[in-house]
C-alpha positions in Angstrom: -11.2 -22.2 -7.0 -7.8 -21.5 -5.7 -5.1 -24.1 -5.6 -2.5 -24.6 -2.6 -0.2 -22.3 -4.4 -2.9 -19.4 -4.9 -3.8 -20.2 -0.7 -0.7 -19.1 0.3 -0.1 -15.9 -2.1 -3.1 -14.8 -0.7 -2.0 -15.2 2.8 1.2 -14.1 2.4 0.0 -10.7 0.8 -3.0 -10.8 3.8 0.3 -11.3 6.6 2.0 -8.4 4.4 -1.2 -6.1 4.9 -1.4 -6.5 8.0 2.3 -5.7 8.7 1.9 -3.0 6.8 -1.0 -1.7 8.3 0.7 -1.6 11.8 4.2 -0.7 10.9 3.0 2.1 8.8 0.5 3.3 12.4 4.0 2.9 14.2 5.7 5.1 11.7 3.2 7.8 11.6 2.7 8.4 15.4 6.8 7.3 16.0 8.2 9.1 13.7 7.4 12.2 12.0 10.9 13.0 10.9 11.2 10.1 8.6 9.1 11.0 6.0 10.6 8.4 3.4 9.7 5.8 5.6 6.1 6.4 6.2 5.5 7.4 2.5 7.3 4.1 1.3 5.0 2.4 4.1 1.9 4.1 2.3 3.0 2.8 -1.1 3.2 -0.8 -0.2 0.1 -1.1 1.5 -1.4 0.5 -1.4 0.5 -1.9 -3.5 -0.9 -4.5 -1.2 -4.2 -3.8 -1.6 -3.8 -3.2 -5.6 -3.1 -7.2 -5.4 -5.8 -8.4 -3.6 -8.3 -6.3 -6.0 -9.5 -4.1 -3.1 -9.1 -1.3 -5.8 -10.9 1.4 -3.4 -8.4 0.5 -0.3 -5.5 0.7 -2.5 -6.5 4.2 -4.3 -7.0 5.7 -0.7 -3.5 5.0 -0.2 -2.1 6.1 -3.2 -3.8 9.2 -3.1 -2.0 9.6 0.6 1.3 9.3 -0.8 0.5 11.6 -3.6 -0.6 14.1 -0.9 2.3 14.0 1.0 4.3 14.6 -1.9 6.4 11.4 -2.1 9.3 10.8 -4.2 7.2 8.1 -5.9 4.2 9.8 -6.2 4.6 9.3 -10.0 4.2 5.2 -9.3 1.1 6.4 -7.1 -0.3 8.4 -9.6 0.4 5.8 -12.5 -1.4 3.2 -10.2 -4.2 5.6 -9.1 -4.4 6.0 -13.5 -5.2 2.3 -13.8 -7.3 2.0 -11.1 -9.6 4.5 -12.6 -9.1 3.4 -16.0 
């Protein structure tokens, strides 16, 4: 089972998520200009995601960032590699 320590990473990264999740909706429909923003947004829910296991979650993000052509669409694309395996 999970100790105290492993309770809280967990809800820390679930209290991350869901930061995430609505600061990256605020970005998108707020501001279209800042694409760094909203792509960096996309990689760290991703990333979020990656840690919690939800591998399908997380490779539905990275695959948006590689779409929209990030800078870091190499890191999205090495993550979406060990994903799939």
């Amino acid at each position: 089972m999970y100790d105290t320590t492993d309770t809280i990473n967990i809800f820390l990264i679930r209290l991350q998520l869901v930061w995430l999740y609505f600061h990256g909706k605020y970005i998108k429909e707020k501001s279209q200009t800042d694409v760094t923003r909203y792509n960096d947004a996309l990689l760290r829910i991703a990333d979020s995601f990656f840690m919690l296991k939800d591998q399908q979650n997380a490779l539905d993000y990275y695959n948006q960032a590689i779409d929209n052509k990030a800078k870091s669409s190499d890191y999205a694309l090495y993550q979406k590699a060990v994903i799939l395996g």
